[in-house]
C-alpha positions in Angstrom: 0.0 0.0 0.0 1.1 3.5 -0.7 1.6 6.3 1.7 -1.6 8.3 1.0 -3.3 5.2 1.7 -1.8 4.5 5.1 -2.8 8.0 5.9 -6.0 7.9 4.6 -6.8 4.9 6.9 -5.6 5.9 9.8 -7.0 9.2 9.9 -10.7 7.9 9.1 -9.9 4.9 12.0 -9.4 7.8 14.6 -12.1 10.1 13.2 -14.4 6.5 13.3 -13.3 5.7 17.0 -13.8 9.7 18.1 -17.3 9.2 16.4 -18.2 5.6 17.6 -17.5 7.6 20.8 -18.7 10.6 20.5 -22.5 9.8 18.8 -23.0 5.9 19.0 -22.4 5.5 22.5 -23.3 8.8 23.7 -26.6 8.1 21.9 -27.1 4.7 23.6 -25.2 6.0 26.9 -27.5 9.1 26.9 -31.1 9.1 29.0 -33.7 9.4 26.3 -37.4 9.4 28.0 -40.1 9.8 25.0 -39.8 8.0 21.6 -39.4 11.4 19.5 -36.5 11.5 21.5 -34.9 7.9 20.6 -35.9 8.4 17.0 -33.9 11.5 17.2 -31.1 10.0 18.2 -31.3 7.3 15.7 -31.3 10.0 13.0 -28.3 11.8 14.3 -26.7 8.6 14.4 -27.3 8.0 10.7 -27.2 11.1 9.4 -23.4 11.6 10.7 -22.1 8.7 9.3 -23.9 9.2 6.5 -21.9 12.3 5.9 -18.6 10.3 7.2 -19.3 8.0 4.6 -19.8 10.2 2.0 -16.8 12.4 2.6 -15.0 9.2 2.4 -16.1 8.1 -0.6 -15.1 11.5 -2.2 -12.1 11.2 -0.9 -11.2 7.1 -2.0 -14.0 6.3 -4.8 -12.0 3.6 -5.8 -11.9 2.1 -2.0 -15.4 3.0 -0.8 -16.2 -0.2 0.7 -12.7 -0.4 2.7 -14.4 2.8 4.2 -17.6 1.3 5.5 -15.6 -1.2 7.4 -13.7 1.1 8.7 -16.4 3.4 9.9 -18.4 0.8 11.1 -16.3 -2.1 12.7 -15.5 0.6 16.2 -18.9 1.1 16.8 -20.4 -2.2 16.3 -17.8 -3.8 18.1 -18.2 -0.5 21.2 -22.6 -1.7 21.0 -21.3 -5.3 21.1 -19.3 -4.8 24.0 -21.7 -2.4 26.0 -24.7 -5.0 25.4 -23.1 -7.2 28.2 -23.7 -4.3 30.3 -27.0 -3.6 30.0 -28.8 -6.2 28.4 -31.9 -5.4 28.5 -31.2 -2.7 26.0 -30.0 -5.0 23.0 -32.6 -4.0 20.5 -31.7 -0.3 20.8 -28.0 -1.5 20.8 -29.0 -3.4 17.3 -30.8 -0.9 15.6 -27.4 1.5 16.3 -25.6 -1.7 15.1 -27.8 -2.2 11.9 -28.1 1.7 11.3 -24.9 2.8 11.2 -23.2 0.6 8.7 -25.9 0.8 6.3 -25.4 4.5 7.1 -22.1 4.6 6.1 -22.3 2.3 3.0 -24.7 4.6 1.4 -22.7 7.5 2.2 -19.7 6.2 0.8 -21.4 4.4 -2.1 -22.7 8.2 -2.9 -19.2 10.0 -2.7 -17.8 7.8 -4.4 -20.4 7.5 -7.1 -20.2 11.5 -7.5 -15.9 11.4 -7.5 -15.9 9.0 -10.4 -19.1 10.6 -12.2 -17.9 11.3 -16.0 -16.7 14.4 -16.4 -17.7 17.2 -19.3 -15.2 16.5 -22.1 -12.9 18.9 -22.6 -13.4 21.7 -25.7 -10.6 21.7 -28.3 -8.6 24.9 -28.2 -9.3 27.0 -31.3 -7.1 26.3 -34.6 -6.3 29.2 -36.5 
């Protein structure tokens, strides 16, 4: 693997492990009273790694699926590991699960379908 690539991964690992930290679990870790609230927090969950997904996939089009597993393996594996410590909240702990890699494959699937669009072909300079 090249350089850029190396980068590239490790910077979207810690940006996934900030975010498995920062939304997942403080979504699930968070005390949400009233459904409105829970669905809220299901669609902030998706919604930012739907954009983490889709910056990713502009940024790699030709990786976009090494993305989603990066974005999604730290916060699966965080819900996985927190389920053992409240139990009785695995279903909200597997929608999270479910949500945010389809989340992220979409996001990256978009970005990296706009990256490698076809572009407007070039106009021939003027002969004189």
């Amino acid at each position: 693997m090249n350089l850029r690539l190396w980068i590239g991964t490790i910077v979207l690992l810690l940006v996934s492990l900030l975010a498995s930290f920062f939304v997942v679990f403080n979504m699930v870790f968070s005390d949400i009273f009233g459904m409105a609230e829970r669905v809220g927090s299901y669609v902030y969950a998706g919604v930012a790694y739907l954009i983490l997904g889709f910056v990713s996939g502009l940024a790699g089009p030709t990786r976009a699926r090494r993305w989603v597993w990066i974005l999604s393996v730290p916060p699966v594996l965080i819900l996985f590991l927190y389920t053992f410590s409240e139990p009785q909240n695995a279903l909200i702990h597997l929608g999270f699960a479910v949500l945010v890699p389809l989340a992220s494959y979409l996001g990256a699937g978009a970005g990296a379908w706009i990256r490698s669009g076809k572009k407007a072909p070039s106009v021939p300079p003027p002969q004189p």
